[in-house]
C-alpha positions in Angstrom: -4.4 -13.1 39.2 -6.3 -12.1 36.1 -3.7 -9.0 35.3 -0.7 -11.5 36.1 -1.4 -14.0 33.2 -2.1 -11.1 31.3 1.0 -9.9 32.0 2.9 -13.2 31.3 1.4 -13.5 27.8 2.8 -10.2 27.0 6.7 -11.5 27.7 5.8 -13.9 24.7 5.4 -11.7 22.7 8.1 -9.3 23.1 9.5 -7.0 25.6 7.5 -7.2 28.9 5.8 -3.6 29.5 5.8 -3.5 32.7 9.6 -3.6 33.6 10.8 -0.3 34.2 7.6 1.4 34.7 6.1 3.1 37.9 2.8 3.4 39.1 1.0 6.1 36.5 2.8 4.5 33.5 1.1 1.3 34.4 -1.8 2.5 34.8 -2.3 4.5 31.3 -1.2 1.1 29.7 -3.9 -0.5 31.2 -6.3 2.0 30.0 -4.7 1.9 26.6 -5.2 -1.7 26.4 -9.3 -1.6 27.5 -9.5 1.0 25.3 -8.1 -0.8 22.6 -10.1 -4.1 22.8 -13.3 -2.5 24.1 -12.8 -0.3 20.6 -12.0 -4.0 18.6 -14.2 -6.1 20.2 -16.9 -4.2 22.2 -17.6 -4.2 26.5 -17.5 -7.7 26.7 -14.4 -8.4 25.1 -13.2 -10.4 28.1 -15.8 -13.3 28.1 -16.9 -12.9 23.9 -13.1 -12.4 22.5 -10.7 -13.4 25.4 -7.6 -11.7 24.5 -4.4 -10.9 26.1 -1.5 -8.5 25.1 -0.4 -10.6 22.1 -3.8 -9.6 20.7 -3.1 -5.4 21.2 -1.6 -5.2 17.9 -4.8 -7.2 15.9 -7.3 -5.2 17.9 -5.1 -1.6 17.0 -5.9 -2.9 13.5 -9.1 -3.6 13.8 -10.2 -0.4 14.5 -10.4 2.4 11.2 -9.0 5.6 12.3 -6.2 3.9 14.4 -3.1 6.5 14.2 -0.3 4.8 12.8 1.9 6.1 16.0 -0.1 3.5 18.2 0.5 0.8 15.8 4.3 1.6 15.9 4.1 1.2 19.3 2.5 -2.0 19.5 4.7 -3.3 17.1 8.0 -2.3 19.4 6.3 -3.7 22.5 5.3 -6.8 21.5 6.9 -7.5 17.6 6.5 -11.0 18.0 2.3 -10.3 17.8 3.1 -10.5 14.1 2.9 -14.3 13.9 0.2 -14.5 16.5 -3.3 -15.3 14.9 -6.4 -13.1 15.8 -8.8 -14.7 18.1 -11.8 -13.1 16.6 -10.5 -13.0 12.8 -8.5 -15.7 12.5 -5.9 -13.9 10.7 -2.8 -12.1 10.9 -2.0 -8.5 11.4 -1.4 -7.8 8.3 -4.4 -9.2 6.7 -6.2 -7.2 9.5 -4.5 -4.1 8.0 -5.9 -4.8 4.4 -9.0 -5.3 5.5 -9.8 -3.0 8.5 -7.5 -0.1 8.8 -8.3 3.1 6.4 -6.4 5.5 8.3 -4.7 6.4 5.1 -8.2 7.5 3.3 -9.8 9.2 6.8 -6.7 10.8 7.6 -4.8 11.2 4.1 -2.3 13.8 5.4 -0.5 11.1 7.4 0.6 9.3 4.1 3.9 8.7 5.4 3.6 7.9 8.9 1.2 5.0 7.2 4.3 3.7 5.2 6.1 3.8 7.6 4.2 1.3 10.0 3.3 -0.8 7.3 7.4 -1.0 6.0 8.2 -1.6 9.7 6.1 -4.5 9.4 7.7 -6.2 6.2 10.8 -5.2 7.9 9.9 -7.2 10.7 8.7 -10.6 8.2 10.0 -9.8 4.5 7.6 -12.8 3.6 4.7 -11.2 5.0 3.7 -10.2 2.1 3.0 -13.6 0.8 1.3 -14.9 3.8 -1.8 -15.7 2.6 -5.4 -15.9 4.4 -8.6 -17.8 2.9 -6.1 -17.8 0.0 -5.9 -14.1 -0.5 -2.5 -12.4 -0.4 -2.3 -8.9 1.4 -2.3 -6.8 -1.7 -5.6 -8.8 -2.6 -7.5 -8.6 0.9 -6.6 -4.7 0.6 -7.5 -4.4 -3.0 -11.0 -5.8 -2.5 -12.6 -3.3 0.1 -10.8 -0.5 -2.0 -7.7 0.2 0.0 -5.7 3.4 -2.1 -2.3 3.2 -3.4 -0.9 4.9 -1.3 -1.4 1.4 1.6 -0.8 -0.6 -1.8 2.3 0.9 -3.0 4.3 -0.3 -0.2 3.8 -4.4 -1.1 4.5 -3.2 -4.0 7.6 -1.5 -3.4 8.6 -4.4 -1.1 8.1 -7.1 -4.2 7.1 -6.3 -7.7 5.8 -10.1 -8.4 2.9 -9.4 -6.2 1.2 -7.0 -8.9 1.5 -9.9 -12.0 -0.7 -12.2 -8.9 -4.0 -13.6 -9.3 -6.5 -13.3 -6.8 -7.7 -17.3 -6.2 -11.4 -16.5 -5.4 -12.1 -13.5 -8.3 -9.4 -14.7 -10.2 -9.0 -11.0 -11.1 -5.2 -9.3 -11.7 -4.8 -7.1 -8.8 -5.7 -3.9 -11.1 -8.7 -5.6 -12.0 -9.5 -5.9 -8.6 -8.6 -2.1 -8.1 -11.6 -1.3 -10.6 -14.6 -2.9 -8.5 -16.7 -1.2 -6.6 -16.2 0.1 -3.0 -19.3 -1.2 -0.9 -21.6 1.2 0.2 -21.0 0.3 3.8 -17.3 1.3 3.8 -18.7 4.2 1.8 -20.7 5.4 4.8 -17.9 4.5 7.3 -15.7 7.0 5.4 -18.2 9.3 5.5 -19.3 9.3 8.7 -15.8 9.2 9.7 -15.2 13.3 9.2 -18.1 13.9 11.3 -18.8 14.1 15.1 -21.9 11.6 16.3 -23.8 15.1 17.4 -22.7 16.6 13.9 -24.1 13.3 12.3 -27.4 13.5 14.2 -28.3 16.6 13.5 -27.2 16.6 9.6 -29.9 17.1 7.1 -30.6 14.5 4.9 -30.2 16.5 2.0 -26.8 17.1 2.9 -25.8 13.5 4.1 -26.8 12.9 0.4 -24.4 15.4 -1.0 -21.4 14.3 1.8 -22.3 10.6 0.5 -21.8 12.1 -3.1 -18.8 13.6 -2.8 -16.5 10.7 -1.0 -18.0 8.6 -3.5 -16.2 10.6 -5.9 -12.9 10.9 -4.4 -13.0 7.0 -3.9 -13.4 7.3 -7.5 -10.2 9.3 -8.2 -8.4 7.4 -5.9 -9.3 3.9 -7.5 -8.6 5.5 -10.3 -4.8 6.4 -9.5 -4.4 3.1 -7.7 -5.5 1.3 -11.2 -2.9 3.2 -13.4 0.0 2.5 -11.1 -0.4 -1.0 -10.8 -0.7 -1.2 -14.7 2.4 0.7 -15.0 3.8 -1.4 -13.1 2.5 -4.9 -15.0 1.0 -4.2 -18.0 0.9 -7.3 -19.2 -2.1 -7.9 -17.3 -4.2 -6.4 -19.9 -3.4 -9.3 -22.0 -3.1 -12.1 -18.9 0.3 -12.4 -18.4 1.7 -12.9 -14.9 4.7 -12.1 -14.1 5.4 -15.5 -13.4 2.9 -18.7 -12.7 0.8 -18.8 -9.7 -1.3 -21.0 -8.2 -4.4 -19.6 -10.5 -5.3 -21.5 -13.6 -7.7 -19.4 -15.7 -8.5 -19.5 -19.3 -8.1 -17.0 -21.7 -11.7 -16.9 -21.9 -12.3 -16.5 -18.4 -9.7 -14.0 -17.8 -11.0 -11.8 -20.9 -14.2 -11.9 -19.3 -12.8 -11.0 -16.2 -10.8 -8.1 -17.8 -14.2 -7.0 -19.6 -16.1 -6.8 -16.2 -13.1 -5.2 -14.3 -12.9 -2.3 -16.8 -16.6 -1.3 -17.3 
């Protein structure tokens, strides 16, 4: 009964899987999809989180090192899932891709298999990109856990205004927002990323120092590319001009001191 609802769900969000399929196909899509969610949302996914096929896309996002193939996937199965609202977020997938996936920093090689997904998706919903979530546009959410150009570039590409937009809670111009900080928590998940657990365990300390070290300065490069490429792009931000008004009223005071703390 359980797998038949399941199953049901999925038509609503696209193309059923199961039509067409014999016996061993349907079974590594069902170990896909528990592999997935237990990834996402841990072994108790079922009775904590609840979700059903719609969901496969949000929890493929969810997860860091995600290949962008899967996503692609996903995203022909069940293309519809791009509406659907995470049960454990809240959100859509493509604030979940701002703020969860790094697959383009972990795995920087695959820089255009990422674009591809993520054009795929504003192909999919050209308004995506302004869909906003706790007030936050995509190109915010990702700016502000460090996402690198190369995710960024493709809003960007999509629709220029989006570089001349405020961010409502920091009230920072996106390349402002490019110049803070990565947390030292995504720090370490990028770091422990390129490692195996039994490499990690057994790592001296003196060289998990150095390894920390050294992706903190990459992340540095890469904010700092990201920063001159959106300025390029809008450099009237340096003296607070949008591109055109948004929903952001900030003074020139405000937004100097803004500009002040964003560059230091």
């Amino acid at each position: 009964d359980e797998e038949e609802d399941t199953t049901e769900k999925g038509k609503e969000g696209g193309r059923d899987p199961w039509i067409g399929m014999d016996k061993p196909c349907k079974e590594w899509w069902e170990i896909l999809n528990h592999l997935v969610f237990y990834s996402a949302y841990g072994q108790n996914y079922k009775e904590s989180i609840k979700p059903d096929a719609r969901h496969l896309l949000h929890a493929a996002l969810s997860i860091a090192v995600v290949p962008p193939s899967l996503v692609q996937l996903l995203l022909l199965v069940y293309p519809d899932s791009l509406k659907e609202v995470c049960p454990l977020y809240k959100a859509l997938p493509i604030h979940i891709a701002c703020t969860r996936w790094r697959y383009d920093i972990i795995r920087s090689e695959t820089d255009s298999s990422l674009d591809r997904v993520l054009k795929l998706m504003l192909k999919s919903d050209p308004e995506i990109i302004f869909r906003r979530h706790k007030g936050r546009l995509p190109i915010h959410l990702a700016l502000s856990i460090g996402q690198s150009w190369s995710f960024i570039k493709t809003f960007v590409s999509a629709d220029k205004k989006c570089v001349g937009m405020r961010d409502p809670q920091s009230r920072f111009f996106p390349f402002q927002m490019a110049a803070l900080p990565m947390s030292s928590k995504n720090l370490q998940l990028l770091m422990r990323s390129q490692f195996t657990p039994t490499e990690w365990r057994f790592m001296l300390a003196a060289r998990k120092k150095a390894e920390y070290k050294k992706v903190e300065m990459d992340q540095d490069v890469r904010q700092i590319g990201t920063i001159f490429e959106l300025l390029k792009r809008h450099p009237n931000a340096l003296i607070g001009k949008p591109i055109y008004r948004d929903s952001v009223v900030t003074t020139g005071k405000s937004l100097r001191s803004a500009g002040k703390v964003a560059m230091q």
